[in-house]
Residue, then its C-alpha position, 0 to 999 in steps of 0.5 A: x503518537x511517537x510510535x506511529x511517527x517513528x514506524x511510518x517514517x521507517x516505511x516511507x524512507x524504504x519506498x523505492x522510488x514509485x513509492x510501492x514497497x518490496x516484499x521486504x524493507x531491505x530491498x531498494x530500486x534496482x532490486x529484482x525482488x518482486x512488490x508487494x502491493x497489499x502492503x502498500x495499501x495497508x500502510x495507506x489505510x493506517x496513515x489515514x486513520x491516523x490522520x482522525x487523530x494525527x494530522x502529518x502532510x507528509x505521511x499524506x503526501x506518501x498515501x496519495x503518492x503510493x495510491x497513485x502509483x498502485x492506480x496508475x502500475x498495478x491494477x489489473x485493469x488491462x487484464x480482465x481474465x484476473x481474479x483480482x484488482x490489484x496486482x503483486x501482492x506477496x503472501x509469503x516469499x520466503x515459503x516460495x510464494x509468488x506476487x498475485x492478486x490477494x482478497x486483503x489486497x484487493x479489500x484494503x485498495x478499495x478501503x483507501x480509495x474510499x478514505x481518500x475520497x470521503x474523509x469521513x468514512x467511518x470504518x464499518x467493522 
């Protein structure tokens, strides 16, 4: 459990501060690096796995947080000829790739909104 505690908060402590990290950790507010919100969501689907084994109120707190945030900024509720539902997801920025809706984007949004709401959600793969 150190390992996990020691990585999860490294992330939190980088979030900016609509808690939706940039495509890299060395980035902070102000920055006009774009997101990366397919990380965000992985990030949240690992702190509440861990929760089965780890019970932190903090790292909670970040996940609800960071989903809110994606709920609320990210979607792409308000454009429907999208082909995904999350938005600014980042593949690669260092090979010229430009924030877009990805499918581990998208899979990993609807798993967390599925572990928040049903906490014993048992992964099916």
């Amino acid at each position: 459990m150190p390992l996990f505690e020691r990585v999860t908060h490294y992330f939190i402590d980088h979030l900016p501060e609509d808690s939706v990290p940039y495509w890299d950790l060395i980035f902070s507010d102000g920055s006009d690096e774009p997101r990366d919100t397919s990380a965000a969501v992985v990030a949240v689907c690992g702190i509440l796995e861990m929760e089965k084994y780890y019970h932190n109120q903090e790292f909670l707190d970040a996940a609800e947080k960071m989903m809110t945030s994606l709920s609320e900024k990210y979607t792409t509720v308000d454009y429907p000829q999208s082909n995904g539902i999350i938005k600014d997801g980042m593949y690669s920025r260092k090979h010229g790739h430009e924030p877009e809706c990805t499918s581990w984007g998208d899979y990993f949004y609807l798993e967390a909104l599925m572990r928040m709401k049903k906490s014993d959600w048992k992964i099916y793969w």
